[in-house]
C-alpha positions in Angstrom: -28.0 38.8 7.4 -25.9 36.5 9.0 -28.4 35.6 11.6 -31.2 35.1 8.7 -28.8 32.4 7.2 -28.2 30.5 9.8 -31.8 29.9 10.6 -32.9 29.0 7.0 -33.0 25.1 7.6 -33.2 22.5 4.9 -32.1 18.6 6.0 -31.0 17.3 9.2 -30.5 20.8 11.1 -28.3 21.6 8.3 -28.4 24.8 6.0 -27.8 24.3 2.2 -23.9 25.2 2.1 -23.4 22.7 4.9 -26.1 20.4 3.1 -23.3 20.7 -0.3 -20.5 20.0 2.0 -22.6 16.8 3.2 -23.7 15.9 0.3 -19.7 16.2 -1.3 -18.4 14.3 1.7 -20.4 11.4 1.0 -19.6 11.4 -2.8 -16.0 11.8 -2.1 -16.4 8.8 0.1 -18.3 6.7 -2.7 -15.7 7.8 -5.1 -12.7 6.2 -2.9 -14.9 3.4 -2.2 -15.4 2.3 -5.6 -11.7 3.4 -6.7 -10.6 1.0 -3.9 -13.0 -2.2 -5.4 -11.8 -1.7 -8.5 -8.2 -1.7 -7.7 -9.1 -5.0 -6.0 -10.7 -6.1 -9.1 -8.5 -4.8 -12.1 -4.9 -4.8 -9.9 -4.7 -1.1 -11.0 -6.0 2.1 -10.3 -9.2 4.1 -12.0 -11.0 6.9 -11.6 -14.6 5.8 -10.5 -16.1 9.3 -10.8 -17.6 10.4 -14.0 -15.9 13.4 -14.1 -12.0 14.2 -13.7 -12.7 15.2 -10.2 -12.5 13.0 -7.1 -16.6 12.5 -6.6 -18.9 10.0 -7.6 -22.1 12.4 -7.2 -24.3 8.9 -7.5 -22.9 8.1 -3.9 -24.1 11.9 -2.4 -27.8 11.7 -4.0 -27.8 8.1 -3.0 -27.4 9.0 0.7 -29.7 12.0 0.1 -32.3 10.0 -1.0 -31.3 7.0 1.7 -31.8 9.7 4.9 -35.2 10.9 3.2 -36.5 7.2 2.7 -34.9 5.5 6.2 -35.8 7.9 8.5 -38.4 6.0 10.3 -36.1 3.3 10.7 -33.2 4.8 11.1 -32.3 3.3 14.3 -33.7 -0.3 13.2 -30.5 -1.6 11.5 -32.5 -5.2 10.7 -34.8 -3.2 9.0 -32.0 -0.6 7.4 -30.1 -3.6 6.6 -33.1 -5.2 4.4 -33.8 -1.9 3.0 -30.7 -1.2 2.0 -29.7 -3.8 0.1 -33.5 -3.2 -1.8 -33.2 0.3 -2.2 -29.4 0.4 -3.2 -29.7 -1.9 -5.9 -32.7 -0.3 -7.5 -31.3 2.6 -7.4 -28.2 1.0 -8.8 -30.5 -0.4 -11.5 -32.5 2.6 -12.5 -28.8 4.7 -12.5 -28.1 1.6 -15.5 -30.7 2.5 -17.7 -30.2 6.2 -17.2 -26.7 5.6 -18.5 -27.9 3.3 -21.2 -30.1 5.3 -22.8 -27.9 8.7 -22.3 -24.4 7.3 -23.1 -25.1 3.4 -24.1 -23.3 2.2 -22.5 -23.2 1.1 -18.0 -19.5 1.8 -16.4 -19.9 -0.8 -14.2 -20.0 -4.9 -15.1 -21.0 -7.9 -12.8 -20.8 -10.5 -15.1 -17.7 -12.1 -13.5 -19.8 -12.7 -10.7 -22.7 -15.2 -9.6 -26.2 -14.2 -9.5 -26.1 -11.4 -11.3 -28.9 -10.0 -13.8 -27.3 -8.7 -17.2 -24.1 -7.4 -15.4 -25.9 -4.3 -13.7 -27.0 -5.5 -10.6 -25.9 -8.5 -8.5 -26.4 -10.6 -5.1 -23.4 -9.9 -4.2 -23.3 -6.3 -4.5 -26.9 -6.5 -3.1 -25.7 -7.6 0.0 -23.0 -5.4 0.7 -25.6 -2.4 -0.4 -27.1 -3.3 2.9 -24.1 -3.5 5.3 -23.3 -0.2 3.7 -26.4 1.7 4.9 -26.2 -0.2 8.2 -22.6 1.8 8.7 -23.6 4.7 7.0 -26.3 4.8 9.3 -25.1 3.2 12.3 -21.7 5.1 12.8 -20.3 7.5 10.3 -23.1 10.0 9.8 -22.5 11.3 13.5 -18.9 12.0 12.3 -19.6 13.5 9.1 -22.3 15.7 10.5 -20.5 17.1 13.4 -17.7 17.9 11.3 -20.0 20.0 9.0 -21.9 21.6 11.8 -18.0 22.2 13.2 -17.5 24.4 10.1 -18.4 28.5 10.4 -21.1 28.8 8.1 -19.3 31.9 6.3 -16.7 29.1 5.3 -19.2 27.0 4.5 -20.7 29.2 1.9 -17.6 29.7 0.5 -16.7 26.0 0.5 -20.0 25.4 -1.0 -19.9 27.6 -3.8 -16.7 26.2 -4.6 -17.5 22.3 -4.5 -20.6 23.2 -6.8 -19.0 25.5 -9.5 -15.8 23.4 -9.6 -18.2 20.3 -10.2 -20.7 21.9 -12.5 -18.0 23.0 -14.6 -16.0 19.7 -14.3 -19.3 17.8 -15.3 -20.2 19.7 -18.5 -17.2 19.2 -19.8 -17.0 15.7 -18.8 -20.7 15.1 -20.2 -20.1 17.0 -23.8 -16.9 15.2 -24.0 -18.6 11.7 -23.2 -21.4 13.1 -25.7 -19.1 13.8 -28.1 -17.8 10.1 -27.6 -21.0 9.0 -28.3 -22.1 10.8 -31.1 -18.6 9.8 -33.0 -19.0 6.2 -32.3 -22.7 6.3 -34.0 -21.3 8.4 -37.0 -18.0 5.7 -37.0 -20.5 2.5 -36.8 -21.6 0.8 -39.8 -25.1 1.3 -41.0 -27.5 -1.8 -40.3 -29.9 -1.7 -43.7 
Protein backbone atom coordinates (compact mmCIF):
# COMPACT_ATOMS: atom_id res chain seq x y z
CA UNK A 1 0.00 0.00 0.00
CA UNK A 2 2.64 2.20 0.89
CA UNK A 3 4.42 1.83 -2.32
CA UNK A 4 0.95 2.49 -4.35
CA UNK A 5 0.80 5.95 -2.48
CA UNK A 6 3.84 7.17 -3.13
CA UNK A 7 3.54 6.73 -6.82
CA UNK A 8 -0.05 8.34 -7.15
CA UNK A 9 1.28 11.80 -8.44
CA UNK A 10 -0.84 14.92 -8.74
CA UNK A 11 1.23 18.52 -9.07
CA UNK A 12 4.83 19.09 -9.24
CA UNK A 13 6.15 15.47 -8.30
CA UNK A 14 4.06 15.91 -5.25
CA UNK A 15 1.25 13.50 -3.94
CA UNK A 16 -2.00 15.06 -2.44
CA UNK A 17 -0.96 15.07 1.33
CA UNK A 18 2.29 16.74 0.42
CA UNK A 19 0.10 18.86 -2.26
CA UNK A 20 -2.15 20.01 1.34
CA UNK A 21 0.97 20.69 3.11
CA UNK A 22 2.04 22.93 0.02
CA UNK A 23 -0.83 24.31 -0.53
CA UNK A 24 -1.12 25.33 3.67
CA UNK A 25 2.45 26.61 3.57
CA UNK A 26 1.76 29.11 1.07
CA UNK A 27 -1.56 30.27 2.80
CA UNK A 28 0.20 30.47 6.02
CA UNK A 29 2.70 32.57 4.28
CA UNK A 30 -0.15 34.90 2.70
CA UNK A 31 -1.73 35.08 6.02
CA UNK A 32 1.55 36.64 7.78
CA UNK A 33 1.98 38.63 4.71
CA UNK A 34 -1.13 40.46 4.84
CA UNK A 35 -1.16 40.43 8.92
CA UNK A 36 2.23 42.20 8.51
CA UNK A 37 0.77 45.11 5.76
CA UNK A 38 -1.90 45.76 7.83
CA UNK A 39 0.03 46.23 10.93
CA UNK A 40 1.96 48.69 8.81
CA UNK A 41 -1.26 50.29 7.76
CA UNK A 42 -3.52 50.32 10.97
CA UNK A 43 -0.37 50.40 13.70
CA UNK A 44 -2.01 47.32 15.19
CA UNK A 45 -2.44 43.81 14.76
CA UNK A 46 -5.40 41.74 12.78
CA UNK A 47 -6.10 38.56 11.79
CA UNK A 48 -6.06 38.64 7.87
CA UNK A 49 -7.44 35.08 7.47
CA UNK A 50 -11.14 34.56 7.33
CA UNK A 51 -11.25 32.11 9.66
CA UNK A 52 -9.80 32.03 13.42
CA UNK A 53 -6.93 30.06 12.14
CA UNK A 54 -3.60 31.35 10.89
CA UNK A 55 -4.30 30.82 6.85
CA UNK A 56 -5.47 32.98 4.30
CA UNK A 57 -6.64 29.92 1.94
CA UNK A 58 -6.90 32.89 -1.02
CA UNK A 59 -3.02 33.00 -0.88
CA UNK A 60 -2.73 28.74 -1.36
CA UNK A 61 -5.30 28.58 -4.46
CA UNK A 62 -3.69 31.67 -5.65
CA UNK A 63 -0.36 29.94 -6.03
CA UNK A 64 -2.14 26.83 -7.16
CA UNK A 65 -3.63 28.42 -9.83
CA UNK A 66 -0.26 30.77 -10.46
CA UNK A 67 2.04 27.27 -10.91
CA UNK A 68 -0.86 25.92 -13.30
CA UNK A 69 -1.04 29.23 -15.40
CA UNK A 70 3.03 30.26 -15.36
CA UNK A 71 4.47 27.13 -16.13
CA UNK A 72 5.66 27.93 -19.51
CA UNK A 73 7.33 30.83 -18.21
CA UNK A 74 8.25 29.97 -15.26
CA UNK A 75 11.82 30.74 -15.65
CA UNK A 76 11.03 34.10 -17.65
CA UNK A 77 10.77 36.44 -14.65
CA UNK A 78 10.04 39.63 -17.22
CA UNK A 79 7.40 37.66 -18.36
CA UNK A 80 6.22 36.26 -14.70
CA UNK A 81 6.70 39.63 -13.57
CA UNK A 82 4.00 41.11 -16.16
CA UNK A 83 1.89 38.22 -15.53
CA UNK A 84 1.78 38.46 -12.26
CA UNK A 85 0.78 41.68 -11.52
CA UNK A 86 -2.22 40.84 -14.43
CA UNK A 87 -3.20 37.72 -13.02
CA UNK A 88 -2.93 38.66 -9.26
CA UNK A 89 -5.09 41.50 -9.42
CA UNK A 90 -7.84 39.75 -11.32
CA UNK A 91 -7.84 37.33 -9.26
CA UNK A 92 -7.85 39.80 -6.49
CA UNK A 93 -10.83 41.38 -8.32
CA UNK A 94 -12.99 38.42 -9.11
CA UNK A 95 -12.21 37.23 -5.06
CA UNK A 96 -14.19 41.03 -4.47
CA UNK A 97 -17.23 40.27 -6.08
CA UNK A 98 -17.27 36.76 -4.74
CA UNK A 99 -17.28 38.35 -1.29
CA UNK A 100 -19.76 41.05 -2.32
CA UNK A 101 -22.35 39.05 -3.38
CA UNK A 102 -21.78 36.15 -0.58
CA UNK A 103 -21.10 38.47 2.51
CA UNK A 104 -21.60 42.25 1.04
CA UNK A 105 -19.22 43.33 1.94
CA UNK A 106 -14.86 43.25 0.58
CA UNK A 107 -12.36 42.88 3.73
CA UNK A 108 -9.86 44.67 2.11
CA UNK A 109 -10.00 48.75 1.07
CA UNK A 110 -7.63 50.72 -1.31
CA UNK A 111 -9.22 53.84 -1.22
CA UNK A 112 -6.44 55.62 0.77
CA UNK A 113 -4.40 54.95 -2.06
CA UNK A 114 -3.81 56.42 -5.69
CA UNK A 115 -4.97 54.75 -8.66
CA UNK A 116 -7.19 52.55 -7.39
CA UNK A 117 -10.67 51.37 -8.85
CA UNK A 118 -13.50 51.36 -6.20
CA UNK A 119 -11.13 50.30 -3.34
CA UNK A 120 -10.69 46.57 -4.54
CA UNK A 121 -7.91 46.68 -6.71
CA UNK A 122 -5.01 49.18 -7.08
CA UNK A 123 -1.63 50.16 -9.06
CA UNK A 124 0.03 49.86 -6.32
CA UNK A 125 -0.92 46.55 -5.16
CA UNK A 126 -0.79 45.63 -8.87
CA UNK A 127 2.74 46.07 -8.84
CA UNK A 128 3.80 44.42 -5.95
CA UNK A 129 1.39 41.35 -7.27
CA UNK A 130 4.16 40.99 -9.73
CA UNK A 131 7.37 41.19 -7.58
CA UNK A 132 5.49 38.65 -5.48
CA UNK A 133 5.26 35.87 -8.19
CA UNK A 134 8.82 36.88 -9.42
CA UNK A 135 10.02 35.60 -5.60
CA UNK A 136 7.58 33.10 -5.35
CA UNK A 137 8.77 31.90 -8.40
CA UNK A 138 12.31 32.78 -8.48
CA UNK A 139 13.46 31.67 -4.96
CA UNK A 140 11.15 30.34 -2.32
CA UNK A 141 9.28 27.53 -4.10
CA UNK A 142 12.73 25.41 -4.15
CA UNK A 143 12.57 25.83 -0.32
CA UNK A 144 9.06 25.08 0.28
CA UNK A 145 9.13 22.11 -2.00
CA UNK A 146 12.19 20.45 -0.65
CA UNK A 147 10.90 20.83 2.67
CA UNK A 148 7.67 18.96 1.70
CA UNK A 149 9.31 16.27 -0.22
CA UNK A 150 11.82 16.19 3.12
CA UNK A 151 8.62 14.99 4.97
CA UNK A 152 7.81 10.94 5.20
CA UNK A 153 4.83 10.69 3.42
CA UNK A 154 3.10 8.60 6.44
CA UNK A 155 3.51 12.05 8.28
CA UNK A 156 2.43 13.69 5.59
CA UNK A 157 -0.90 11.98 5.47
CA UNK A 158 -1.29 12.60 8.87
CA UNK A 159 -0.28 16.23 8.72
CA UNK A 160 -2.68 16.49 5.92
CA UNK A 161 -5.67 15.22 7.32
CA UNK A 162 -5.10 17.41 10.05
CA UNK A 163 -4.49 20.85 8.21
CA UNK A 164 -7.82 19.94 6.16
CA UNK A 165 -10.28 18.83 9.05
CA UNK A 166 -8.99 21.50 11.41
CA UNK A 167 -9.70 24.15 8.44
CA UNK A 168 -12.86 22.66 7.22
CA UNK A 169 -14.21 22.78 10.59
CA UNK A 170 -12.65 26.22 11.45
CA UNK A 171 -14.27 27.60 8.07
CA UNK A 172 -17.88 26.45 8.63
CA UNK A 173 -18.04 27.86 11.63
CA UNK A 174 -16.40 31.01 10.56
CA UNK A 175 -18.70 31.13 7.36
CA UNK A 176 -22.27 30.40 9.34
CA UNK A 177 -21.08 32.82 11.82
CA UNK A 178 -20.25 35.64 9.14
CA UNK A 179 -23.67 34.34 7.53
CA UNK A 180 -25.34 34.80 10.54
CA UNK A 181 -23.77 38.37 10.53
CA UNK A 182 -25.19 38.90 7.43
CA UNK A 183 -28.52 37.83 7.68
CA UNK A 184 -29.01 39.96 11.09
CA UNK A 185 -27.71 43.08 9.58
CA UNK A 186 -30.53 42.65 6.66
CA UNK A 187 -33.25 41.72 9.26
CA UNK A 188 -31.70 44.94 11.57
CA UNK A 189 -31.71 47.44 8.27
CA UNK A 190 -34.56 49.60 7.60
CA UNK A 191 -36.90 48.69 4.78
CA UNK A 192 -36.39 50.90 1.56
CA UNK A 193 -40.29 51.22 0.23
Amino acid sequence: LGDVYKRQITFRSMNISQLVIWFFIYSFLGWCMECVVIRKQLGYWENRGFAKLPFCVIYGFGTLIAFNIFKPIEHNYIALYIFGCICATAFEYLTAQVMLKLFGEVWWNYDHLKFNYKGIICLQSTLAWGFVAVFIFGFLNKFVERFVFSIDYRIASVMAMILVFSYTADFMQSFSESLNTVSYTHLRAPRRS
